[in-house]
N, C-alpha and C positions, 0 to 999 in steps of 0.2 A: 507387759505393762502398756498401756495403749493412753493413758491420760499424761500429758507429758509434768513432766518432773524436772526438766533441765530450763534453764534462765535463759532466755532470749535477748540476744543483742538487739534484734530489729525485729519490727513486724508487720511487713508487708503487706499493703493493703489485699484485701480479698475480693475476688470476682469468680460468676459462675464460668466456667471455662464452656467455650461453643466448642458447638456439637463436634465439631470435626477436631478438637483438640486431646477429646477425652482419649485417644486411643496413643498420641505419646503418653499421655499420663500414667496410664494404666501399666508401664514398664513400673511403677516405683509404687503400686497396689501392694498393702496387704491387709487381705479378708481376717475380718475375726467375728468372734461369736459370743454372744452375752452369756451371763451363767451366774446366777445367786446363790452362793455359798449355803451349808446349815449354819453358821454364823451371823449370815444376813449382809456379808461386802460382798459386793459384786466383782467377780473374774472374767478377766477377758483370754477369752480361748482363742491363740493366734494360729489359724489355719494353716498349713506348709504352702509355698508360694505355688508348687504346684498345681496345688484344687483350685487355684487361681482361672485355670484353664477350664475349669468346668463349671466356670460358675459367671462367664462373659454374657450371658446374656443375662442373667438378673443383672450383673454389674451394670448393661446397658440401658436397663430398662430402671432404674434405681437412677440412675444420670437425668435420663428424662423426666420421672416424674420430679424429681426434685429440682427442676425448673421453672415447675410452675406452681405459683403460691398458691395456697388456702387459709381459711381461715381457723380459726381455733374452734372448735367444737368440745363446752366443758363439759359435755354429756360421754365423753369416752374416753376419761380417765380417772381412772382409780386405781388409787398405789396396792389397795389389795387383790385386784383382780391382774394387775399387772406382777405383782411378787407371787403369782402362781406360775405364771408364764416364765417369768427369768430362770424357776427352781427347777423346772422341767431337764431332765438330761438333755445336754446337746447331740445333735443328730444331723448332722450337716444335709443331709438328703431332705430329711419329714419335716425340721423348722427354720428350712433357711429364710424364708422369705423374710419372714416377722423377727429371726433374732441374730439375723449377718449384717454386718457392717466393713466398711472400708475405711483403712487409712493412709491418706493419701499419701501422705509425708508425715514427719513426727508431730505437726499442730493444726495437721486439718483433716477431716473426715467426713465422712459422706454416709450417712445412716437413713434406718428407717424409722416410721414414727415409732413412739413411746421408747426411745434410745437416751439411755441415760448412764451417767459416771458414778453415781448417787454423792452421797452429803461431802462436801468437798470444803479445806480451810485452804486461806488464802495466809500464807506464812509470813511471819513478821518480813518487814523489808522488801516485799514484793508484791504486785499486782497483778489480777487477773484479767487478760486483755481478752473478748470474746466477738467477732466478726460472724454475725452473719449474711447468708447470700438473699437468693427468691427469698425463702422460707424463713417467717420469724420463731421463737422459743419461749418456751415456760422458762423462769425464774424462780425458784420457791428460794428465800432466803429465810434462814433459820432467824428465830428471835435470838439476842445475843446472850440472855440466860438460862438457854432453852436446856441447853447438853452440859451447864456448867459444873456437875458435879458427878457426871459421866463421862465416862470413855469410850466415847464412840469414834470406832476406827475408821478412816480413811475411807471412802468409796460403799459407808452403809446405805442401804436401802431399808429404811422402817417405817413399813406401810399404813400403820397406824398416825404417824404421826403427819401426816396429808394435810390436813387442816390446824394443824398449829404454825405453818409454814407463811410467810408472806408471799403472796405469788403476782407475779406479775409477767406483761411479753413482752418480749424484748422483740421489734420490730424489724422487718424486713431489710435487709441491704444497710445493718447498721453497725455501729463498732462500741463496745462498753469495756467499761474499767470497773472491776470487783477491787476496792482497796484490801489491804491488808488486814486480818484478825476476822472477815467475815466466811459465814461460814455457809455453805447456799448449796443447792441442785438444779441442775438444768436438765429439760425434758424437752425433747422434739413432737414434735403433734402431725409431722407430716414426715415422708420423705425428704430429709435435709443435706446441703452442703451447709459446714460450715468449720470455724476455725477455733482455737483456743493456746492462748502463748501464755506461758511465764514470765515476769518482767520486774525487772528493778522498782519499785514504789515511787524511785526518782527518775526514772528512764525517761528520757527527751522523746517524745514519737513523733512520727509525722500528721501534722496538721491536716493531711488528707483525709485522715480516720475521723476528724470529727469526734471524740471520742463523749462518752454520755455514761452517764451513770443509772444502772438496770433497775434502781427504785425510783428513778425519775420518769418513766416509761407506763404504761398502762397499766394499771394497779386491779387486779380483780376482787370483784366488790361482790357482796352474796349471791345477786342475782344471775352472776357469770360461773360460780360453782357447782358443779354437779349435785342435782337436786337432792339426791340422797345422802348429804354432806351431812344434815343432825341425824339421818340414820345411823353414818359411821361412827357418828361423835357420841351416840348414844350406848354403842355398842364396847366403845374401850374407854378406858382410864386413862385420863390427860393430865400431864402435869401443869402447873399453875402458872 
């Protein structure tokens, strides 16, 4: 299980670690591999710490590039073209580049673009703290009546529903609070470090975090959506 689950006393502000640091870190590495279920939740396949040792240079070159920001380009993502990718057998040789990931510790990770947890609730009593480094993130937060008479499980990915989602980016070198009862997805669009804790809904944090709320942050508006957005909308059955 690689999205963490356990309640955080603290949470440490977050920084890209220089260059010359990443090589203690990597004692406390473990690689894993995305994988979408026939269900449609996503599984994370936790590599043996040994393949660990074969995989130091992407590890390295994953460090680097996600150093250096970019910007969001909404021309290269689509949840269907990406739920083909996730459904693929994994093959740690033939897909690693586009579907390895690392966890650095139990609330920080170091992915590549289009790297996601899928539809995630934020449980009564708790908050979801989210740091990112260089690289800022998509936000799709779900409407709050959207699932209300379904049971969609924990960590789904439903590629249809792209455009029912409110999305917005959460910006570079920034710290956000998901309250409680929401229910949202985060997607990376580059090479990312970045963090994600558990927390008390009352929890005292430190005022270093600055902390900001991810619908308050840049809100994307038609003309930032992948143009073939009424193609997809055209093609399936939305609910209301």
């Amino acid at each position: 299980m690689v999205f963490p689950i356990h309640v955080s006393c603290s949470v440490p502000p977050l920084r890209h670690p220089a260059k010359g640091e990443w090589g203690c870190i990597l004692r406390t590495v473990i690689p894993f591999m995305l994988r979408l279920r026939t269900d449609r939740v996503l599984l994370f396949w936790m590599l043996p710490n040994e393949m660990l040792g074969k995989m130091i240079d992407n590890f390295f070159r994953t460090t680097k590039e996600a150093s250096v920001g970019s910007e969001y380009e909404s021309e290269k993502i689509y949840f269907d073209k990406l739920h083909k990718r996730y459904s693929k057998p994994v093959h740690a040789k033939e897909n690693t580049d586009v579907r390895l990931g690392y966890q650095v510790n139990a609330n920080t990770f170091l992915v590549k673009a289009y790297s996601t947890f899928g539809v995630r609730t934020v449980a009564a009593n708790t908050s979801h703290i989210i740091q990112t480094t260089v690289a800022g993130m998509l936000f799709y937060r779900v409407p709050e009546k959207f699932y209300e008479n379904e049971d969609v499980p924990e960590g789904s990915f439903l590629y249809e529903d792209q455009f029912q989602y409110d999305m917005f980016v959460l910006q570079s070198h920034s710290a956000y609070r998901v309250p409680e009862g929401t229910r949202y997805l985060t997607m990376t669009y580059q090479k990312s470090l970045f963090s994600l804790h558990v927390v008390a809904a009352d929890a005292a944090l430190s005022s270093d975090l600055n902390l900001q709320s991810p619908t308050v942050t840049r809100k994307l508006n038609e003309t930032q959506m992948p143009t073939q957005m009424y193609r997809v909308l055209g093609q399936h059955k939305f609910k209301n």
